[in-house]
N, C-alpha and C positions, 0 to 999 in steps of 0.2 A: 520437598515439593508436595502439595497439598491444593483440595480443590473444597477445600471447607468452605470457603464463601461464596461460592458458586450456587446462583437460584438453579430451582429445578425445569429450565428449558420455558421459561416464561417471559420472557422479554419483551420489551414494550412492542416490539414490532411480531410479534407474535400476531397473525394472518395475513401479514403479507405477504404474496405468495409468487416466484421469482422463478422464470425459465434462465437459466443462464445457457449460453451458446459458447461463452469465449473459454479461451486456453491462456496457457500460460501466467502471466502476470498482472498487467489492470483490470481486466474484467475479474480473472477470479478473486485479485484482492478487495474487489471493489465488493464483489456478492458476499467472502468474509467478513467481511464487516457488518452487513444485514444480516448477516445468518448469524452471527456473534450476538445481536443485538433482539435473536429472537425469528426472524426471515424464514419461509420456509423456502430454501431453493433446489434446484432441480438440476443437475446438470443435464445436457444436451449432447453426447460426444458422439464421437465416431468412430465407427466400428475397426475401421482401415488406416483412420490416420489419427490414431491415440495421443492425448497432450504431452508434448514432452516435455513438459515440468515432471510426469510418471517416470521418471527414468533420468532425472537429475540424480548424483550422487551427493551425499553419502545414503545409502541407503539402508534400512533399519529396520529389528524385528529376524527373528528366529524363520518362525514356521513359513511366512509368505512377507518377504523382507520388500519395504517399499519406501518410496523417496521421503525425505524426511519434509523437506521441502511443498511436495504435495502433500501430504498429511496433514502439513498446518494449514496453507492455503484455502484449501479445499475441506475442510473440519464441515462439521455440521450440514453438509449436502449430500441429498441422493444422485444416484447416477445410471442417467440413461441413456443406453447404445440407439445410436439411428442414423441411418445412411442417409443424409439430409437428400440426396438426390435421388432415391430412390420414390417414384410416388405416391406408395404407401405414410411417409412419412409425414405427410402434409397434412393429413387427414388424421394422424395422431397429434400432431401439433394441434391443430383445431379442435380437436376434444380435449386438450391439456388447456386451451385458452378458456372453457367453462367455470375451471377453477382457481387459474391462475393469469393472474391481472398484472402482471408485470414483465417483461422477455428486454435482456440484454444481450449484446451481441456484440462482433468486435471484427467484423472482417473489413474490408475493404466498401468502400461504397460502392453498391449497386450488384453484390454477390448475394444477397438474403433477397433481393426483387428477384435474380434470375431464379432463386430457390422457389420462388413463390412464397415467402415469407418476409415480405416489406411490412414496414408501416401500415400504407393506405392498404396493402392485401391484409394483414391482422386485423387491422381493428374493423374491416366488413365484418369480422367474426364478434369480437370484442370492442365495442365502440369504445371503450373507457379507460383502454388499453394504455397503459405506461411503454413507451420503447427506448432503451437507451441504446445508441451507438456509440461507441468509443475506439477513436481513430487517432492514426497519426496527425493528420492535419483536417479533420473536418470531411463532413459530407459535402462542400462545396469550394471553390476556391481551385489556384494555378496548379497544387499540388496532393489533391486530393485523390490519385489513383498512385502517388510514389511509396517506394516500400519507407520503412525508418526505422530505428531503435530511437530509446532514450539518449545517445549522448547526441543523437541529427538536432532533434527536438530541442535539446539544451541548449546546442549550439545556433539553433534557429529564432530562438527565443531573445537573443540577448545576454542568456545571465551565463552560458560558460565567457563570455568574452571578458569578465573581472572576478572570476572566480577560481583564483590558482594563485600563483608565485612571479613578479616580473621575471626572474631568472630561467624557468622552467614554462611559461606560460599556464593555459586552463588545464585543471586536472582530472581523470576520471570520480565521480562520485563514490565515496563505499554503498548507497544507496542506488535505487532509479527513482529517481527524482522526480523528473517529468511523468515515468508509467504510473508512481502511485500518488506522490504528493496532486500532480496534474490528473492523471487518467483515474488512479481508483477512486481517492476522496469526492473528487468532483462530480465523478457518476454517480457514489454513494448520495450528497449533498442532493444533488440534481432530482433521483430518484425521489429521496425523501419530500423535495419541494413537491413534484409533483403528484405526489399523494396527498398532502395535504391539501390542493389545489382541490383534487380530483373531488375527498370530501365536501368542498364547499360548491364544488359547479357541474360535477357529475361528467367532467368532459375528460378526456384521456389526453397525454402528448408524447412526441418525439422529441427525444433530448441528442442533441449535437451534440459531443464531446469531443473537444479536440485536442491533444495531450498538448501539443506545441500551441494554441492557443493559451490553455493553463497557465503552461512553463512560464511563458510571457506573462502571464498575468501575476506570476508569483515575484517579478520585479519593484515588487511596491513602494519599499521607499528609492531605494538607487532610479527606478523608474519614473516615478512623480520628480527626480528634484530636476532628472533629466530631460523631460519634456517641460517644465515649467523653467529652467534655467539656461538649457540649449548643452548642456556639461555632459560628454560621454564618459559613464563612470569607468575607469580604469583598476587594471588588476592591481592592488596592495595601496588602490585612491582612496577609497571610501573608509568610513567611521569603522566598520563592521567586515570588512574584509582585508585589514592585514594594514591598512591606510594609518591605522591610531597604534596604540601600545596594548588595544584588546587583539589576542594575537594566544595564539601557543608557544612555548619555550620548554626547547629539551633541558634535561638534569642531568646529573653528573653521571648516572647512572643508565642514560640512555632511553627515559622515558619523557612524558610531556605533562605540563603544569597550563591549563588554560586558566587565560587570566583574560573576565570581564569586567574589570573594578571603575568604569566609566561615569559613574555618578559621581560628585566632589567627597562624598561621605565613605565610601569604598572606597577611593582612592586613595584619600588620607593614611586606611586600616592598611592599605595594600602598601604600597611605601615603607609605613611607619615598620610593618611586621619586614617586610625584607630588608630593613637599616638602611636605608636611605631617606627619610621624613624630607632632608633639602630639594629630592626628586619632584617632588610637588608640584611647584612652580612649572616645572617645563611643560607642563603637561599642557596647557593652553597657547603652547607657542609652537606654531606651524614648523618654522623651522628644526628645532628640534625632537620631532617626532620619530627620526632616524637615528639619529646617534640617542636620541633615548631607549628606542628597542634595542638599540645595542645594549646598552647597559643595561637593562633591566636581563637580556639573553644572559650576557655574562655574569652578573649575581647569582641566576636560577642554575645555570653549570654550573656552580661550587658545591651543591647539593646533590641527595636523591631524593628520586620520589617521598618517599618515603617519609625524609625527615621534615622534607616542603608541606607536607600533610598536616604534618603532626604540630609544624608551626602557626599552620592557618587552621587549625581545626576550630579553633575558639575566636576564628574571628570572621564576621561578616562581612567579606570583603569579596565577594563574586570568584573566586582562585577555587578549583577543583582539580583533581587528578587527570587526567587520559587514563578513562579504564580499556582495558582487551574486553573482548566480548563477555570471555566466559568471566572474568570478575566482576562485568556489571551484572550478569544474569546470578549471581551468589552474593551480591552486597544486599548489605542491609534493606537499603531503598525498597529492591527490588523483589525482596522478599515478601519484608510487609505492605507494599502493595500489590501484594499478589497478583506479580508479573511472569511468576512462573506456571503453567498448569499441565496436567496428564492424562489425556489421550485415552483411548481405546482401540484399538484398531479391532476388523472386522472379526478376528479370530481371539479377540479380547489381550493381546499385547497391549502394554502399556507404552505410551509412545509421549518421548519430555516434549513440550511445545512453548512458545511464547504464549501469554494470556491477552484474553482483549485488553486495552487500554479503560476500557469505560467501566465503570460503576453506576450503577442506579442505584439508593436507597442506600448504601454501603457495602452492595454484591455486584459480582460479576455475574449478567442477564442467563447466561448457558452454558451450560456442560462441555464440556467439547469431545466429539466423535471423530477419528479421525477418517480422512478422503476417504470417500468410497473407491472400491476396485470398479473396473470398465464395465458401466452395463450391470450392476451391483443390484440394481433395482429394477431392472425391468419389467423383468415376470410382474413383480406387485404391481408397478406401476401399471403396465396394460392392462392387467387383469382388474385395476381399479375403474377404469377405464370403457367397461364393458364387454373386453373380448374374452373367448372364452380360451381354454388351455390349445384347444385344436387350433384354433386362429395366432393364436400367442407364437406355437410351434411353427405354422406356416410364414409368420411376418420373420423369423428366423431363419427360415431354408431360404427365404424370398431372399435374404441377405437385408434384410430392412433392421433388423435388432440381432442383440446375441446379449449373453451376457456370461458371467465366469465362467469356464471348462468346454465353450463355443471353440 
């Protein structure tokens, strides 16, 4: 593990500059990603009621051992304690807004207005202000004060309804789907839009985000054929969910072989390599699209992994392994795309991480720091701010801040 292609903290978004408020998962995944890409962000937390992503296991690191999971999350941000109710806080926000032209947030609608820190209340301070909320179900609408996870959303959306097994019906995701595919990217996307707006008209906005909006919107083709057709897709109906012979198939050995060979030119290679070439033909006949996963199942169990590997290794036929986590994170791939990177944490422990996704130029934009501890930054931060150590210490007894050893 190596951070050799790692620019030196220069990335395109290098002065955007990000209050983050939210906890947990979409918000903070959504601010990793600007912050990966250069962002300068801020966390927001709270003195009294600390993110509990800080206290997910496994937890990691010798001297001041911390969640693994926070560390990557939260990489590349500072962190500062504030008792958003206290009303000292408000007035620190407003001098944070001179520098920082972006604030996302993630509570319920209409909790940041009772705070005194809405939309229309910030941008009095900040006209040109970016605000992103990101909700379960939107700032408006039948269900816009209900609590929700990822799998409500999923299943609100449409798509757990043909995404699982006839036998067993919809299944949990290994992912959150909805939180980051819906919630982070989309506020990321959204944010970035409206920067680029902001450049050309000098005017600031509020971005809706509603993870169960998203979710739904990630229905793209099953969705289009279904409103343009009147066809409710069904679980193991469609092309791409378990419907065709694109499909996984365990081994003899008790692992899985995905096979997407659905073009006529892979499918050919796919066939021909598992000794079946006469399979061919069925492939375009409705009817036997059942008793062909059957037999294609039962081929693939007379094998391992392994030797299915070594068979298709030389052929371009869409057929790949089921890797475990930790084998995808040590394959080839994943190396030389320097997918893997190493951390720092505050006491300089080196802490493994996943790498951003994105390259510029043929580097990845930043270094990666890991999570700050609660309130990490305070002292700097006020003290950037204009207050002096005696005021710093009093917004502290006030209970308004704290920071490590508080």
């Amino acid at each position: 593990m190596n951070n050799n292609n790692m620019a030196t903290n220069n990335g395109p978004l290098k002065g955007l500059r990000v209050l983050d408020f939210s906890t947990l998962l979409p918000g903070p995944y959504a601010t990793m990603l600007l912050a990966d890409m250069g962002a300068e962000v801020l966390r927001i937390e709270s003195p009294s009621r600390p993110d509990m992503l800080r206290g997910l296991p496994p937890m990691i690191g010798v001297e001041s051992p911390v969640s693994a999971a926070h560390a990557t999350i939260n990489r590349n941000k500072q962190s500062l304690a504030l008792n958003l109710k206290n009303p000292k806080a408000g007035e620190i926000i407003r001098r944070l807004l001179t520098e920082y032209d972006v604030v996302l947030e993630q509570f319920r609608p209409g909790v940041m207005d009772k705070l005194g820190l809405g939309y229309q209340t910030l941008k009095e301070t900040r006209p040109d202000l970016i605000y992103c909320s990101i909700t379960g179900y939107g700032q408006t609408g039948p269900l816009k004060d209900r609590a929700g996870h990822d799998i409500n959303y999923l299943a609100l959306s449409g798509l757990a309804s043909y995404s699982g097994r006839k036998h067993s019906g919809p299944g949990p995701s290994g992912t959150q789907i909805a939180d980051i595919a819906g919630g982070s990217h989309h506020a990321a996307m959204g944010i970035l839009a409206a920067a680029y707006q902001r450049q050309h008209t000098g005017e600031g906005s509020h971005i809706d985000i509603s993870m169960t909006d998203c979710a739904f919107a990630l229905n793209g083709i099953s969705g289009a054929n279904a409103l343009a057709g009147g066809i409710e897709p069904q679980l193991e109906s469609e092309l791409l969910n378990g419907g065709s012979y694109y499909d996984y198939y365990r081994t003899a050995d008790g692992r899985y072989l995905s096979v997407g060979s659905l073009e006529p030119q892979f499918a050919q290679q796919f066939f021909e390599t598992l000794g079946h070439p006469e399979w061919l033909e069925r492939v375009l006949q409705p009817d036997e699209q059942g008793s062909l996963k059957r037999d294609i199942a039962n081929a693939i169990d007379t094998d391992t992994l392994d030797e299915w590997v070594t068979r298709f290794a030389n052929c371009d036929a869409c057929v790949e392994p089921v890797l475990t986590f930790g084998e995808a994170a040590q394959s080839a791939l994943m190396l030389e795309r320097y997918m893997l990177c190493e951390s720092s944490s505050a006491n300089g422990e080196p802490i493994p991480q996943i790498n951003s996704p994105l390259q510029f130029n043929g580097r990845k934009p930043v270094s990666p720091i890991a999570g700050a501890a609660l309130g990490q930054d305070s002292r700097q931060i006020l003290h950037g701010l204009g207050y002096s150590a005696a005021a710093i210490d009093e917004l502290c007894s006030d209970g308004a801040t704290c920071w490590p050893g508080d």
